[in-house]
C-alpha positions in Angstrom: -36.3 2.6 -4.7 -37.0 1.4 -7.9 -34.6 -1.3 -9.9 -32.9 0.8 -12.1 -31.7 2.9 -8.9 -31.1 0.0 -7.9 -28.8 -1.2 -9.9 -26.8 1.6 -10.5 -25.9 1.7 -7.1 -24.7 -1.8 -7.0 -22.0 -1.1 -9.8 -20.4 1.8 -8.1 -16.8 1.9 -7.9 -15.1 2.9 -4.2 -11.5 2.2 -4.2 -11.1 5.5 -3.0 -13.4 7.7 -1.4 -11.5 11.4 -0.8 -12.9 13.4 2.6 -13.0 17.3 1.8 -14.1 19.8 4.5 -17.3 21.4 3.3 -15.9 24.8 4.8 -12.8 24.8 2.6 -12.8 26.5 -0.8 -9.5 25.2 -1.2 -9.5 22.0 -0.6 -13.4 21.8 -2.4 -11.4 23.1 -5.4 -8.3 20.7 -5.1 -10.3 17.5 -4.7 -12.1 18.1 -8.5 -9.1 16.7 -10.5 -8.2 14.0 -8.2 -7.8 10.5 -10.0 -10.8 8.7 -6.7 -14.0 7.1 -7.1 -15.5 9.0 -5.3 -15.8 12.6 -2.8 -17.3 13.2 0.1 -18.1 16.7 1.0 -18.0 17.2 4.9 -20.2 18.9 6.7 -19.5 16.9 10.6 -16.1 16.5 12.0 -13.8 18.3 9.8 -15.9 21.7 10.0 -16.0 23.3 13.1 -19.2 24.7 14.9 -19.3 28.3 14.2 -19.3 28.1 10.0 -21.3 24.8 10.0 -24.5 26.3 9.0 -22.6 28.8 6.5 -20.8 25.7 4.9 -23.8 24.3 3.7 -24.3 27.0 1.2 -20.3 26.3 0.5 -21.1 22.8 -0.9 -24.4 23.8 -3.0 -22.3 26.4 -4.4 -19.8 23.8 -5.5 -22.2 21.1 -6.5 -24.0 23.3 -8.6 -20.1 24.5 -10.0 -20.3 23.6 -13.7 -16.9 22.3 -13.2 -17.6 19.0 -11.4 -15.4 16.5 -10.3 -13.2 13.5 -12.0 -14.7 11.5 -9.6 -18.1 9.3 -10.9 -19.8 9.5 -7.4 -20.2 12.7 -5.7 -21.5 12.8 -1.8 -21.9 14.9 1.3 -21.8 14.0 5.1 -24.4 15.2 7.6 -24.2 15.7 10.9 -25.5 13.0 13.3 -28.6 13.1 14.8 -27.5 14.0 18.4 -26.9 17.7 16.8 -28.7 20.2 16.0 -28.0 20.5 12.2 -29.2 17.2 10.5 -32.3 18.2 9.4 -31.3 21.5 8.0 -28.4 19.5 6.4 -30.5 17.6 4.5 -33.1 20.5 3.4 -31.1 22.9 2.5 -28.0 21.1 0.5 -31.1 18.7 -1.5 -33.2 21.4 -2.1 -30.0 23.4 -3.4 -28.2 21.1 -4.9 -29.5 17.6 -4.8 -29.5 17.0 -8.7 -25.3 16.8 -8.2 -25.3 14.3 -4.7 -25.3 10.6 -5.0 -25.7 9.5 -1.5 -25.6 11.2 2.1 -22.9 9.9 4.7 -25.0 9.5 7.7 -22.4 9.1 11.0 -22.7 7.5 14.0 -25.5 5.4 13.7 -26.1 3.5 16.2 -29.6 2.2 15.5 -32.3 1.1 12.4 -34.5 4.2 14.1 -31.9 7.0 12.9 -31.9 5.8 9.0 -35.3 5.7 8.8 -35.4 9.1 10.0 -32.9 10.4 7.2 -34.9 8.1 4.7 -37.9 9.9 5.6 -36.8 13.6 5.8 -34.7 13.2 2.5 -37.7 12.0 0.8 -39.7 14.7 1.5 -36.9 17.3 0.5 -36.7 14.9 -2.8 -40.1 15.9 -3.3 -40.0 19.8 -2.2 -37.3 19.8 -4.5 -38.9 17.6 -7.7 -36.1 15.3 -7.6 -37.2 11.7 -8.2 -37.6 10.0 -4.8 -35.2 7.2 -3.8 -32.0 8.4 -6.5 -30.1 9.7 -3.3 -28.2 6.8 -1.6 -27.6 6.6 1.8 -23.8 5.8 3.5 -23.8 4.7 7.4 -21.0 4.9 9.3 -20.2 2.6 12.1 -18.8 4.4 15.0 -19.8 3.0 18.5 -20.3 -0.1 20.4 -23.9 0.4 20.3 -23.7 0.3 16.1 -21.9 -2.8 15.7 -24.8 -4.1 18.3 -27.5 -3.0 15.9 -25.4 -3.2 12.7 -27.6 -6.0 10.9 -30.6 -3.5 11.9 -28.9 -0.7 10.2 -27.9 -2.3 7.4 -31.8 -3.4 6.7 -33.1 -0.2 7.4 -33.4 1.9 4.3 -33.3 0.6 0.2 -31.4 3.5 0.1 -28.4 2.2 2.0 -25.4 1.5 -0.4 -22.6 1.3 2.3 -21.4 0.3 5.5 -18.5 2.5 6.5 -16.3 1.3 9.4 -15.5 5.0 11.4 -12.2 3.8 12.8 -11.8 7.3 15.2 -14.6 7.4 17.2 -14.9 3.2 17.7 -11.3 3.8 19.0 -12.4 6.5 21.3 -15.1 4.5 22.5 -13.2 1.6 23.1 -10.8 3.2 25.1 -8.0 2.3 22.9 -4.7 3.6 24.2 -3.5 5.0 21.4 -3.9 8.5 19.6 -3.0 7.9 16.0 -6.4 6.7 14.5 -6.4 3.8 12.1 -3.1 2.1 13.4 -3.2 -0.4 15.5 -2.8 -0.1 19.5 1.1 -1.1 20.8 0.5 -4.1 23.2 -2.1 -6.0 21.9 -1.1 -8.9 19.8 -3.4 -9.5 16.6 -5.3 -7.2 15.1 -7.6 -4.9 17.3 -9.7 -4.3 14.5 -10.7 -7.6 13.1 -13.7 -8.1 15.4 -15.7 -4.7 14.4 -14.6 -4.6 10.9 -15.7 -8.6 10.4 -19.2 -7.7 11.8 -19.6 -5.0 9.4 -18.5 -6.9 6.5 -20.7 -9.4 7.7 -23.9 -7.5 8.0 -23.1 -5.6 4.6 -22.8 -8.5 2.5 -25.6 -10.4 4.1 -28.0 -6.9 2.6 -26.1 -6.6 -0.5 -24.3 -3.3 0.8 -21.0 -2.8 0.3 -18.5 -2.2 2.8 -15.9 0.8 3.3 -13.0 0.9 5.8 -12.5 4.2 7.5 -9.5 6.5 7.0 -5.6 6.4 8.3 -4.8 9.7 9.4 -0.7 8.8 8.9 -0.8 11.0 5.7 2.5 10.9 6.0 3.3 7.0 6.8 2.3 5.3 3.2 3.3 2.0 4.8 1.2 2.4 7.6 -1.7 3.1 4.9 -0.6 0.3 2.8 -0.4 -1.9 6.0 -4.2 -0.9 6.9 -6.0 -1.2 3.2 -4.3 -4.6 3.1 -5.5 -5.9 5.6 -9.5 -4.9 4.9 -8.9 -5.7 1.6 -8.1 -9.1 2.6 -11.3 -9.0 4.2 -13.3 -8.3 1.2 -13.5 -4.8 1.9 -14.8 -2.3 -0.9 -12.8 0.7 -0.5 -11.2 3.2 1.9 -11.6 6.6 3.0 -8.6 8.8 2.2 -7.1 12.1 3.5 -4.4 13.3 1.0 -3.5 12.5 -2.3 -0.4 10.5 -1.4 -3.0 8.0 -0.2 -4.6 7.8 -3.9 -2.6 5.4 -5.7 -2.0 3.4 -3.5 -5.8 3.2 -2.2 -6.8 2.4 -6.3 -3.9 -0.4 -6.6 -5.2 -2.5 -3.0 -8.5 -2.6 -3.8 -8.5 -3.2 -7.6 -8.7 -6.7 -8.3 -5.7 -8.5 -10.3 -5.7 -7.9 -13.8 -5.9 -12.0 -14.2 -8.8 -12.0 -11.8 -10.9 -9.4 -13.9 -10.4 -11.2 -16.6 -10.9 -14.2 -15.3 -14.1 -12.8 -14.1 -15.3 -11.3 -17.3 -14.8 -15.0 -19.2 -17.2 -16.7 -16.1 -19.9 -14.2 -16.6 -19.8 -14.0 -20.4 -19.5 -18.2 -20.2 -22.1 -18.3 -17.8 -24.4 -16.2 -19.8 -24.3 -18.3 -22.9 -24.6 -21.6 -21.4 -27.6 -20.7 -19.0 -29.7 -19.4 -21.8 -31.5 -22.0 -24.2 -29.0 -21.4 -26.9 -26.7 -22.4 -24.9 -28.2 -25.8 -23.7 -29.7 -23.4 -20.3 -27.2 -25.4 -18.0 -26.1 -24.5 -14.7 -22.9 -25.6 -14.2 -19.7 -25.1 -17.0 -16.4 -25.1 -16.9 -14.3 -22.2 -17.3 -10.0 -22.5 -17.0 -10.6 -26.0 -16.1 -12.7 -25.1 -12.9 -16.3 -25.9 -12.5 -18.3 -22.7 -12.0 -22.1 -23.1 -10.6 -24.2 -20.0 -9.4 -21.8 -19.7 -6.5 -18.7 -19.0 -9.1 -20.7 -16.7 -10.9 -21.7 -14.5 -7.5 -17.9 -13.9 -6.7 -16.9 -13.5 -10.6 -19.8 -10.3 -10.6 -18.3 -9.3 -6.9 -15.2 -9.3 -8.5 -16.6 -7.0 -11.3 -18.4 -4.9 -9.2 -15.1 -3.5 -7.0 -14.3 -2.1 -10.8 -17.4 -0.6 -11.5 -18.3 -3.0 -14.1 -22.1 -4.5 -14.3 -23.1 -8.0 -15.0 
């Protein structure tokens, strides 16, 4: 991938990533004007088996809709590689349509082996295509025990990788977690159930310069409960969140956007920094800014800071 891929990826906003079922012309259509960062059309869980071939022609026909979305970045899911349908996922949507995705949602991963798979089969239908090899990003969701054991594997896997996304369903299911509503936290266990997996996938994320996305809450109706559960990952550092309905929007965009004070605060450490670490500026590396030294370590979580806006550095 080269740098200017690169870097565009780094500066991508995603507060709010919306979840659409590929097989839904309605719900395709609602999700255009919706005020997220970004849109996933699905092609696994939420479209069942009979129309999952058929719903790949649903989303080239709406990515290749001159009508577009409000949303900046524009995405798909694949099914995972224990179906049937991931190649043909990946052939036929790129091939139709792969001018209009930024990235692929891979699920279930639960080893390095499986990107480098998708890396290698979405390059050659970049090149079938003449798309320029490397634009598409890759997403990877965290679903399973044996993903968080190989999460620092996946993470490294592919320069395409732009995400780590925390699948909050199925790492419920496979924990054997005895509740039913996915997202919200099991009755009985004091703390927080989710700390552990959601920590290690923070960890390995940051430690590749990926960033990290917590999986949805499927309360559409409980807005406490979703405020409850992007507060807590954006505690963490989380990126963003996966939402279901647009009653989850606005809130999703106000708990993980950064204090106005903080961006700010942010924009006058970079812009400081920049001056005084250049020759005209003496090429120092340590100012002050507010009365606080700032180093190179200030100025990494002053362009973080940026970056959960959308903003370069």
């Amino acid at each position: 991938m080269n740098n200017d891929v690169t870097s565009q990826a780094a500066i991508r906003a995603r507060r709010t990533i919306l979840a659409v079922p590929g097989s839904s012309d309605r719900f395709i259509a609602k999700s255009r004007d919706l005020d997220v960062d970004a849109v996933f059309l699905d092609l696994e869980d939420a479209v069942a088996p009979p129309v999952k071939e058929a719903s790949r022609q649903r989303i080239v026909e709406a990515l290749n809709d001159t009508k577009g979305w409000k949303a900046p970045t524009v995405t798909y899911r694949v099914n995972d590689w224990s179906t049937p349908w991931t190649t043909m996922d990946v052939v036929e949507v790129v091939g139709g349509a792969g001018e209009h995705v930024d990235c692929i949602v891979l699920p279930k991963v639960t080893s390095a082996s499986q990107v480098k798979a998708l890396d290698l089969v979405l390059t050659q239908a970049e090149q079938a295509a003449g798309l320029p090899v490397g634009r598409i990003g890759l997403e990877l969701q965290i679903e399973e025990a044996r993903g968080l054991l190989h999460v620092a594997e996946i993470a490294a896997a592919s320069p395409r990788a732009e995400t780590l996304v925390y699948g909050p369903g199925d790492w419920m299911a496979s924990m054997g977690m005895q509740t039913l509503n996915v997202g919200s936290q099991p009755p009985g266990y004091v703390g927080d159930a989710f700390h552990h997996v959601q920590m290690q996938i923070l960890v390995a994320a940051r430690a590749h310069g990926l960033q990290a996305i917590d999986g949805p809450f499927v309360g559409i109706r409980d807005l406490e409960g979703f405020r409850t559960s992007a507060s807590s990952s954006a505690a963490l550092g989380y990126d963003g969140k996966w939402v279901l309905h647009p009653s989850q929007v606005e809130a999703g965009n106000q708990i993980y956007t950064p204090p106005e004070q903080n961006i700010e605060r942010a924009r006058r450490i970079v812009s400081a920094y920049r001056h005084a670490t250049a020759e005209a500026g003496g090429a120092v590396g340590a100012i002050v800014v507010d009365d606080e030294m700032v180093d190179g370590a200030g100025l990494a979580v002053a362009r973080a800071t940026l970056a959960k806006i959308g903003e370069g550095a």
